[in-house]
C-alpha positions in Angstrom: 0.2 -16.6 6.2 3.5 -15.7 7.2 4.9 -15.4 3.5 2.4 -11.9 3.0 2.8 -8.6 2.0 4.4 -6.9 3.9 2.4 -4.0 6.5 1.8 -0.6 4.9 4.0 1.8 6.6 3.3 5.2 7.2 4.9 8.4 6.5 7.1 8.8 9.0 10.6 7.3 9.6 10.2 3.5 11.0 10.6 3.7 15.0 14.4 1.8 15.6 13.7 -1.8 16.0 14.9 -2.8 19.3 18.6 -4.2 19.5 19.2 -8.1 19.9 20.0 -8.1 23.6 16.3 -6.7 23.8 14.7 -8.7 21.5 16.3 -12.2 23.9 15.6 -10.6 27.2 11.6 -10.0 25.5 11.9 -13.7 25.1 13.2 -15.1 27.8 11.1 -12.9 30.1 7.7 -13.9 27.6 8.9 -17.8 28.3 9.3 -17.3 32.0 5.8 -15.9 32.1 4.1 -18.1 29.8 5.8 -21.4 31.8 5.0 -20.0 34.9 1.6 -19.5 34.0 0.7 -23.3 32.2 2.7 -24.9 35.1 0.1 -23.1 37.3 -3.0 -24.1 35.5 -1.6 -27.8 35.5 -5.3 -30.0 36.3 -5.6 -33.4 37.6 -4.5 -36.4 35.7 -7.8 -38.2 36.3 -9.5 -34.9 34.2 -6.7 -35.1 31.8 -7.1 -38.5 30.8 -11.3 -37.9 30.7 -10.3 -35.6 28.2 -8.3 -37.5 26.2 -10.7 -40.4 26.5 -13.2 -37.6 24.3 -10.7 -36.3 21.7 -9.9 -40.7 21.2 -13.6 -41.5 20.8 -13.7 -38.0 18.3 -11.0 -39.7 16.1 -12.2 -43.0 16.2 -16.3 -41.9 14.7 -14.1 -39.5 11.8 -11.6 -42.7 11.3 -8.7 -40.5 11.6 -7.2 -42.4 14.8 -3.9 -43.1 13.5 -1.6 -42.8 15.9 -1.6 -46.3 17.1 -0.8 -47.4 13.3 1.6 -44.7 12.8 3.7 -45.3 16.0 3.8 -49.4 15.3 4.9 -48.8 11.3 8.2 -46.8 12.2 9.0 -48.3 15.7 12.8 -50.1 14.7 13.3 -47.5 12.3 15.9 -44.7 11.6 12.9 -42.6 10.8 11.3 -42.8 14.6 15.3 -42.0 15.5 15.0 -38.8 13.4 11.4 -37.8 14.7 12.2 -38.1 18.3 15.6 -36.0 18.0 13.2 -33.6 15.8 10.8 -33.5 18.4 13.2 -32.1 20.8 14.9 -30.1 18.5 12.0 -28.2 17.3 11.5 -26.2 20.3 14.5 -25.8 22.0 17.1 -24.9 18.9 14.8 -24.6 15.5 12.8 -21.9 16.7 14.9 -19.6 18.5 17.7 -20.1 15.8 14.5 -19.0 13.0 14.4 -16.4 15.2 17.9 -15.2 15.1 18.0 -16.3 11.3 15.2 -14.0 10.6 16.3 -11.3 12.8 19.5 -10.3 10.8 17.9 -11.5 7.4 14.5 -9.7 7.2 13.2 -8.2 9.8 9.3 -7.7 9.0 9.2 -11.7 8.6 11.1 -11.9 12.1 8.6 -9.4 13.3 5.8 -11.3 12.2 7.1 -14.6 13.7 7.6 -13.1 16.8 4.1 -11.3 17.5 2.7 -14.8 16.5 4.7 -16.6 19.5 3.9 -14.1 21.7 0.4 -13.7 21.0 -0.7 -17.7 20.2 1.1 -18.3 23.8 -1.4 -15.8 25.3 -4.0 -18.0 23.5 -2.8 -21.3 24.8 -2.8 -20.4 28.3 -6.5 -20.5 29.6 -7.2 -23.4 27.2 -4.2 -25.3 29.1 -6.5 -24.7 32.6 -9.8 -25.0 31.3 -9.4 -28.3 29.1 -6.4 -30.2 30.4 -5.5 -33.2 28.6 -3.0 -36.2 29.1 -0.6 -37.0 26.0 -1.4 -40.5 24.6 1.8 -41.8 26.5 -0.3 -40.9 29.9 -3.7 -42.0 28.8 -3.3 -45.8 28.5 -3.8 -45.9 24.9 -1.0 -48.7 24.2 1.2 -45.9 22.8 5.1 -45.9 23.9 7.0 -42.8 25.3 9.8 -43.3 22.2 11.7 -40.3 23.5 12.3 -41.5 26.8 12.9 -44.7 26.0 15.2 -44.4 22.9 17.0 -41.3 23.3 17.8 -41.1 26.8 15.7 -37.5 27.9 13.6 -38.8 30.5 10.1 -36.9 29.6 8.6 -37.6 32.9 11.1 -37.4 34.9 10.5 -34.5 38.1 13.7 -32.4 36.5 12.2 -32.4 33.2 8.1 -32.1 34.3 9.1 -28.6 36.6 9.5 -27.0 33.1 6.8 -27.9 31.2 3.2 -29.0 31.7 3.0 -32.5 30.7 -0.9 -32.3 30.8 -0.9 -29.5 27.5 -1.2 -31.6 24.8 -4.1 -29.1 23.7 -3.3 -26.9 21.5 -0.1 -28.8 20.3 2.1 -25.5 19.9 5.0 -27.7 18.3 3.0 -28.6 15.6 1.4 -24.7 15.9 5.2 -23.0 15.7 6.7 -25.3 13.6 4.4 -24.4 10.2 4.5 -21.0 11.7 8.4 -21.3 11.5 8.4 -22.8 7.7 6.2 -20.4 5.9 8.7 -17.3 7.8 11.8 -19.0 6.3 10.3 -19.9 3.1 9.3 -16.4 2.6 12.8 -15.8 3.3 14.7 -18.1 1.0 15.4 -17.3 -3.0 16.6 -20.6 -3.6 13.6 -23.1 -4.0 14.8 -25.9 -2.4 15.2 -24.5 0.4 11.8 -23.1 0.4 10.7 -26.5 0.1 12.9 -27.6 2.7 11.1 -25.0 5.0 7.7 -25.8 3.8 8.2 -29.3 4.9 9.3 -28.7 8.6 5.8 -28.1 9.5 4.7 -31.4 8.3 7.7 -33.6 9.6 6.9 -32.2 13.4 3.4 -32.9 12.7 4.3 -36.9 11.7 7.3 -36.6 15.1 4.5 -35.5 17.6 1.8 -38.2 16.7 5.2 -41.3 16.1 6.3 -40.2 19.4 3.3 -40.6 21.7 3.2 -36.7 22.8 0.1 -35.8 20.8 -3.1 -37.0 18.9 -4.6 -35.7 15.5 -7.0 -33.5 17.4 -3.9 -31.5 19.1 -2.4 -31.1 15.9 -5.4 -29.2 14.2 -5.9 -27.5 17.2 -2.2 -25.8 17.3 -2.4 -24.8 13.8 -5.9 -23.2 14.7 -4.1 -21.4 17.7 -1.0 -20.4 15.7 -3.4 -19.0 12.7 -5.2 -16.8 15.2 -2.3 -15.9 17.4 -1.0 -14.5 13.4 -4.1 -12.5 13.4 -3.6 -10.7 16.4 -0.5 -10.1 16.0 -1.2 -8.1 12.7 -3.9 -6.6 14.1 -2.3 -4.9 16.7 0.6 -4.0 14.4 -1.5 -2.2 12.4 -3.0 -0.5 15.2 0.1 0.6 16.2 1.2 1.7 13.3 -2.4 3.9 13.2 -1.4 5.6 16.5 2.2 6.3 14.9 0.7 7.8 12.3 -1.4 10.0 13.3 1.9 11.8 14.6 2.2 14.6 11.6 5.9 15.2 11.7 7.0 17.3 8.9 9.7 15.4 6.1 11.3 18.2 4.4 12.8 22.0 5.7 10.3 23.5 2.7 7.4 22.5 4.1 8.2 24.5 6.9 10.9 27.3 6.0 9.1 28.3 2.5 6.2 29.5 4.0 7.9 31.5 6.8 9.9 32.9 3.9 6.3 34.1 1.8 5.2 35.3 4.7 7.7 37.2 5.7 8.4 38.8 2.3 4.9 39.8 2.2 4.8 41.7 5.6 7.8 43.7 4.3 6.4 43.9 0.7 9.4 42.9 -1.2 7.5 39.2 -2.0 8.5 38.3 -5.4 5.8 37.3 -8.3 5.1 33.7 -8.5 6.5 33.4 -12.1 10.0 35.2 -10.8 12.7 32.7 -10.8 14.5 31.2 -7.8 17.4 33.0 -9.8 16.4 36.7 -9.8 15.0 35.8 -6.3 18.6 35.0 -4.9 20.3 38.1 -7.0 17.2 40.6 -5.7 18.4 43.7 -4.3 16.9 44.7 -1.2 14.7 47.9 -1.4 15.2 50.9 -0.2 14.0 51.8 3.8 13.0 54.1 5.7 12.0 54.7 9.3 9.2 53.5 10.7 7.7 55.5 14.0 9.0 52.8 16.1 12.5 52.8 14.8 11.9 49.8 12.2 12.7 49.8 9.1 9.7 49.5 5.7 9.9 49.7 2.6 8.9 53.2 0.7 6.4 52.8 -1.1 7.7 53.6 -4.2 9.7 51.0 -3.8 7.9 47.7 -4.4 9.3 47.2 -7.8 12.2 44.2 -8.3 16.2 44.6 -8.5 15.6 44.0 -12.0 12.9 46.3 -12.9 15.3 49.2 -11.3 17.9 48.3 -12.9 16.2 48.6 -16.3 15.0 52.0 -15.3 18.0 53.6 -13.8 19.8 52.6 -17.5 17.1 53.8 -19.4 17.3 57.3 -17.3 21.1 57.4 -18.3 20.5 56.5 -21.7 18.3 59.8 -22.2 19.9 62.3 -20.1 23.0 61.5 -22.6 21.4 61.9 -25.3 19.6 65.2 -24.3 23.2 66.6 -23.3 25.0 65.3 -26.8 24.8 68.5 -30.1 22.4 67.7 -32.5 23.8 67.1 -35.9 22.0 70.8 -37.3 24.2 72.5 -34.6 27.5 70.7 -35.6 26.3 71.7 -39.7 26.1 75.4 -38.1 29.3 75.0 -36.6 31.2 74.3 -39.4 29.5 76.7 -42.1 30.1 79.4 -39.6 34.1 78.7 -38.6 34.9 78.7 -43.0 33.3 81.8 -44.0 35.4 84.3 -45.2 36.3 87.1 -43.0 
């Protein structure tokens, strides 16, 4: 998704990307809007758990309600240890540190990471208010806040709750961002380990989210959904803009525009060269003789309308013959001579 080619670009020079101060202060203002807006659509707990109670019963008649399995196989384990500290990590240093990675490594991938945040938060939001619904840690499934309880970040705690709505599980946007954040850096990455590193961070939030009782299977698929189309958008309005930017016709090189002020005005003064004359004998051309125009401009005579060259050629010829007209004939020289040794 992330890893294609990259948008055409048009003609003209690329507009100057915005510097990082302005790229944080997009964020941070983007996050302060999108937080302010999901803490207001926050809905009731009862409707949240109602909710919940649907998406269970879902996963239950396709058998793939495995969170109760997955939570109970790891719990004691260093693996649940790494999942929880990955869970917080994931949104709070991963992401903005791709972001910052990708910023100063490639910027089209950072580009296209960004418009996805931006535009799959946009998505999130009236989904958050119109189907609220409780985490499986709030909806008395039997499943353990692990986070809380084994790494010491109280997740509902009133500190902690005043930045986040804890009634979002749908669309789960760490899930969503996190694949969104491995296929930027894989595309990124020569050395393929790495890329498989980055291909696998996706996948190990996705495993962290369910382990820790913050989200179900449902929430999962449904933040990869959100993050695909908030891609989409994002390219299409790219590409818009880039249309609208293009449709600027800014010329690229000084011929395009000085040549043909040049031919045209050679031809008003009729000393415009032939097409096959070269740039040479154009540069070397002698301008051509003037005279007065009734309202004290100079024109060409119009005998005149001949290259330096061609004058040049005819002015020697000229020479040539009047110095051979004014040279004695050899029968004149014969007479000469015959007529200085006769006797006298």
């Amino acid at each position: 998704m992330l890893a294609a080619s990259p948008l055409p670009t048009s003609r003209l020079a690329r507009v100057r990307f915005p510097t990082g101060g302005a790229q944080v202060g997009l964020f941070f203002l983007a996050y302060l809007v999108y937080s302010a807006a999901r803490y207001i659509t926050v809905g009731d707990l009862a409707s949240a758990q109602d909710h919940a109670n649907w998406i269970m019963d879902l996963e239950n008649s396709l058998g793939v309600a495995v969170e109760s399995s997955v939570q109970t196989t790891l719990t004691g384990t260093w693996v649940l240890w790494l999942l929880n500290h990955a869970y917080l990590a994931a949104q709070l240093v991963v992401l903005p540190g791709s972001l910052i990675f990708l910023y100063r490594r490639s910027r089209p991938l950072y580009e296209r990471l960004r418009n996805t945040i931006l535009a799959t938060w946009l998505i999130s939001i009236p989904v958050y208010g119109l189907f609220p619904v409780a985490p499986p840690r709030l909806a008395d499934s039997g499943l353990v806040d692990t986070i809380s309880t084994q790494t010491g970040f109280a997740m509902d705690s009133s500190l902690t709750t005043s930045f986040y709505n804890e009634l979002a599980a749908v669309p789960s946007l760490h899930v969503g961002f996190a694949f969104a954040v491995g296929m930027a850096l894989a595309a990124s990455f020569r050395n393929p380990l790495l890329k498989l590193a980055a291909h696998l961070w996706g996948p190990a939030i996705a495993l962290a989210v369910v382990a820790t009782g913050n989200h179900y299977v449902f929430d999962i698929v449904a933040g990869m959904v959100a993050a695909a189309l908030g891609y989409g958008i994002g390219v299409a309005v790219a590409r818009r803009g880039m249309q609208s930017t293009s449709a600027i016709r800014v010329p690229t090189t000084v011929s395009t525009v000085l040549v043909p002020m040049k031919n045209a005005a050679r031809r008003s003064a009729g000393t415009a060269l032939p097409a096959t004359v070269s740039k040479l004998a154009a540069s070397t051309a002698t301008p051509a003789p003037t005279e007065a125009g009734a309202n004290g401009t100079s024109r060409p005579l119009p005998w005149a309308k001949i290259t330096s060259s061609s004058t040049a050629g005819v002015t020697g010829s000229a020479k040539a013959a009047r110095k051979h007209a004014s040279a004695p004939s050899l029968q004149q020289r014969l007479s000469n001579c015959q007529g200085s040794t006769s006797p006298a």
